[in-house]
N, C-alpha and C positions, 0 to 999 in steps of 0.2 A: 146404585146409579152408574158407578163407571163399569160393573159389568153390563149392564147394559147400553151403555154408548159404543162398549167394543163390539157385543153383540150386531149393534145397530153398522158400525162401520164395517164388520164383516160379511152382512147382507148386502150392502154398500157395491161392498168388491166383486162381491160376487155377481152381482147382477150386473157390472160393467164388463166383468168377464165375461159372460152373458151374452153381451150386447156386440162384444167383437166378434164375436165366435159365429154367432145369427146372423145377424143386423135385425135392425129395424123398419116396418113398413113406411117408405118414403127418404127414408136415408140410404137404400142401396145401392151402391157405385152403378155411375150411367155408364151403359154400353160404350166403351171406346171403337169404332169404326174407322178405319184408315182405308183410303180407298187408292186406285190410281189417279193421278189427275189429271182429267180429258181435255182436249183440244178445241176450240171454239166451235161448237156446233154439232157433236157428241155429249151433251149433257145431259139429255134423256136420262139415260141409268141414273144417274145422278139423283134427279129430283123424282126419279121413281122409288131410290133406294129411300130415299130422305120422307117421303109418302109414305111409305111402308112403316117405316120404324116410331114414325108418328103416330099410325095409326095402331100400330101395336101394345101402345100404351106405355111401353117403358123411357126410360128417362136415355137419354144415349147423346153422345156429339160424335159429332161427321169431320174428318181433316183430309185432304188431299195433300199425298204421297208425292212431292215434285219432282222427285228423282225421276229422270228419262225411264222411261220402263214400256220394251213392247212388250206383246201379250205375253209370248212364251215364256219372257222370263217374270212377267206378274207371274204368271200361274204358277212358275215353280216356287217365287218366294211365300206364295199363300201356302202353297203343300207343305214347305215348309215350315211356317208359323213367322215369317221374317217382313219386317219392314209395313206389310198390309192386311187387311183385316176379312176383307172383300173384292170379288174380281166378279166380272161377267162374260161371258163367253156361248160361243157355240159348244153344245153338248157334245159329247161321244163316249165311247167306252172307258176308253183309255183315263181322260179326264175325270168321268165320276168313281174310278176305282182310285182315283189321289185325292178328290178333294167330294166334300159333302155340295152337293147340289140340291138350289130351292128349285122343285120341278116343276114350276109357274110359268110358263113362257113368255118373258118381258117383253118383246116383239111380237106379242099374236101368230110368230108363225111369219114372219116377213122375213125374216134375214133371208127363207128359204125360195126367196120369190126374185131371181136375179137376171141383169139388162147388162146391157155392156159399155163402156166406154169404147170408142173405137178413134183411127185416124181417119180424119173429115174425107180423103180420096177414097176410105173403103166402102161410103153408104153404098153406094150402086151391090158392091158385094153382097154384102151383108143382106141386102134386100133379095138376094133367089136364095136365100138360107130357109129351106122349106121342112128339112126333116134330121134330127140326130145323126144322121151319117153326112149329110151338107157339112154339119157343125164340127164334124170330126176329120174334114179334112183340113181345117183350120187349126191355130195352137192359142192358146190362150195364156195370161200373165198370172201369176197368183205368189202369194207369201211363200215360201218353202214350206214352211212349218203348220199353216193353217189346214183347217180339219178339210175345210171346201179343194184342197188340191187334190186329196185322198177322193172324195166322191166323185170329182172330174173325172181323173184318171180308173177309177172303177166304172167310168161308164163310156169307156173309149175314147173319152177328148183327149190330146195333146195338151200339155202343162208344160212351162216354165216355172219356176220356183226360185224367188228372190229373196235374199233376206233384209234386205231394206224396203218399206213400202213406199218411203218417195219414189224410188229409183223406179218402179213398175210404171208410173207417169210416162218418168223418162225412154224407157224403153218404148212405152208404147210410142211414145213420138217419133222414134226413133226406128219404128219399125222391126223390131227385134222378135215380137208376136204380135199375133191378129186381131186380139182385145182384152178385153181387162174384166171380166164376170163382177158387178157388185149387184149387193143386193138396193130393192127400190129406196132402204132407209137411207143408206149412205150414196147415192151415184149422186144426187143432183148437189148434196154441197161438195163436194169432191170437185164434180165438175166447175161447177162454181173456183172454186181456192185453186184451181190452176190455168189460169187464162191464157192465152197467147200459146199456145202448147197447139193450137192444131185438133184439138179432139172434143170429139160429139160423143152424145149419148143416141146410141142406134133407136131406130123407132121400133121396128117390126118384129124384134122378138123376143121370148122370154122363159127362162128355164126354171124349172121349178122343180126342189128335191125336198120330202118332211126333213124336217129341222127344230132346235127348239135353241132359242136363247135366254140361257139362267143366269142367276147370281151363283155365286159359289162362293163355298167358305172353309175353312180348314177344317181337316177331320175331327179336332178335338175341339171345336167352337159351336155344341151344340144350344147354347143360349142364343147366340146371335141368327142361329139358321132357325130358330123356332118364331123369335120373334120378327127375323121378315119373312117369312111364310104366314104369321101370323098377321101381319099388316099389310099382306098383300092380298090375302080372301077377305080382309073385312074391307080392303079398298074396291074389291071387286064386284063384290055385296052391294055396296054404296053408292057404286056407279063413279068414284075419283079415280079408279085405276084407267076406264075408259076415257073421260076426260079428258086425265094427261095426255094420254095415245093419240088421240085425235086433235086434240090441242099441236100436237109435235109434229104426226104423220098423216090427219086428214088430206090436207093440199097435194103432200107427193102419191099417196097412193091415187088420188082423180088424176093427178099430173100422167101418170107413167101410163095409163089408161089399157089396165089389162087386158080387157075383154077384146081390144081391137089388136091383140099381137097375138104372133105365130107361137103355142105353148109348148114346148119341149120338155116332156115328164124326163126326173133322172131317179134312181133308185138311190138311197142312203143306208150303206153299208155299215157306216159309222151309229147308226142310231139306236140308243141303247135300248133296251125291251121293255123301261119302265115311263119310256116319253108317254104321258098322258093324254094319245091320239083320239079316243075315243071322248074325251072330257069337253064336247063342243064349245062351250063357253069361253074355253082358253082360248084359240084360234079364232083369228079373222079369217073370212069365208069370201071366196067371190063367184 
C-alpha cells in the first residue's frame, strides 16, 4: 500500500509539473495590453483595439500607459519592449522594419484624406488654390518627425517642422505658416479644443495621398499581433468593425463633404509594398 501511495503522489507531481510547463485550456495567462493613453476625443483606437481582442477570443486586459508620451517616442518604447504593449500609427518603411505591423487599416484609408486648418484672414486665399503648384507656393505646419512631413516635402510643398503639436496651433495664429494639413478624422475636434485662436477649417480643398493607419506591436509579440488581426477579420466579417467606424466618423466624413472640394492627388513615397491597396473592403471609397 505505501508503495503505492508513493507511486500515487509521484503521478501527483508529475502532472502538476505538467500543468506549469503547458497550462491548461481556460487557465492561460490573459494577454496583458498596455497602450498609450489618449486624449479626449481620440479614442477610436481604443475601443477598436478593445473590439478586436474581444473578438479574438482570448482572455486579455487593456491598461493605459499615463506617462506623457508623443508618438515618436511611443514607437520607440514599443521597438523597444518598454513601458507599452501596442501603438498605432501611420505606416512606412522605416517603421515596419522596427515593429510588426497588423496590415488592417483602422481608418479605411482616411488619415490619407486631409483639409487644413487655416488663419480666418486667409479664406479669400486659399479659395484661388486651384492646382499643386497654387498649393506650393504656400508653406504648411506639420510635427518634425511625422511620416506626412516626408510626403509633403516629396511632393514639393513647403514644411515647417515642430516638435511640439500644441505649439503648430500657435504658430498658425501666429502666422508663422499658411496652414496646418490634418486629416478629415482629426480637423474638426482640433478645431473644436482650440477656440478663440482665430482659425477655421478651409472649405475648398483637399489632398489626398494612399496611406494606411495600423496597430503595431513589438517584433517579438507575436501572440498579441495574431490575435488582433484575428479579431479584426472576424469584426469585419460581422459587420462591428464598420459600425464602430461609422458610429465615430460617419458625421465628419458628410461634414467635410468631399465630392464638392478642389482634390489635389499626392504621391506616397513612404508607402510600404505590402499596404494591402488592392483588398477593397479595407478602404473607404468615395
Amino acid at each position: 500500500m505505501l508503495a503505492g501511495m508513493r507511486l500515487q503522489t509521484l503521478l501527483s507531481c508529475l502532472l502538476f509539473a505538467l500543468v506549469l510547463c503547458t497550462g491548461v485550456p481556460g487557465l492561460a495567462t490573459p494577454l496583458a495590453v498596455r497602450y498609450p493613453a489618449q486624449s479626449t476625443g481620440y479614442e477610436y483606437p481604443v475601443h477598436l483595439l478593445d473590439l478586436a481582442l474581444r473578438k479574438s477570443g482570448n482572455d486579455y486586459t487593456l491598461q493605459a500607459v499615463n506617462t506623457a508620451m508623443l508618438q515618436g517616442r511611443a514607437l520607440k518604447q514599443l521597438a523597444a519592449g518598454a513601458d507599452i504593449d501596442v501603438a498605432w500609427s501611420m505606416t512606412s518603411n522605416a517603421r515596419e522594419a522596427e515593429l510588426t505591423p497588423i496590415r488592417i487599416p483602422i481608418d479605411k484609408g482616411l488619415l490619407g484624406w486631409r483639409i487644413f486648418l487655416i488663419n480666418n484672414k486667409d479664406t479669400a486665399r486659399f479659395a484661388q488654390v486651384k492646382t499643386l503648384a497654387d498649393l506650393q507656393r504656400l508653406e504648411a505646419g506639420q510635427g518634425h518627425d511625422w511620416p506626412d512631413t516626408e510626403i509633403l516635402r516629396a511632393n514639393g510643398l513647403k514644411v515647417q517642422g515642430y516638435p511640439v503639436f500644441d505649439s503648430l496651433f500657435t504658430m498658425l495664429q501666429h502666422g508663422r505658416f499658411d496652414y496646418f494639413p490634418r486629416s478629415i478624422m482629426e480637423i474638426w475636434g482640433e478645431h473644436k479644443s482650440h477656440p478663440g485662436m482665430n482659425l477655421v477649417v478651409e472649405q475648398t480643398v483637399i489632398l489626398h495621398y494612399p496611406t494606411a493607419y495600423y496597430f503595431f506591436v513589438n517584433k517579438n509579440n507575436a501572440p498579441l499581433a495574431a490575435a488582433i488581426k484575428k479579431g479584426l477579420l472576424r469584426a469585419i466579417k460581422d459587420g462591428s468593425f464598420d459600425t464602430l467606424f461609422n458610429q465615430t466618423y460617419g458625421d465628419v466624413v458628410e461634414r467635410t463633404r468631399l465630392q464638392s472640394r478642389k482634390r489635389l492627388q499626392l504621391t506616397n513615397p513612404l508607402l510600404p509594398a505590402k499596404t494591402p491597396l488592392n483588398q477593397k473592403e479595407l478602404w473607404l471609397t468615395f
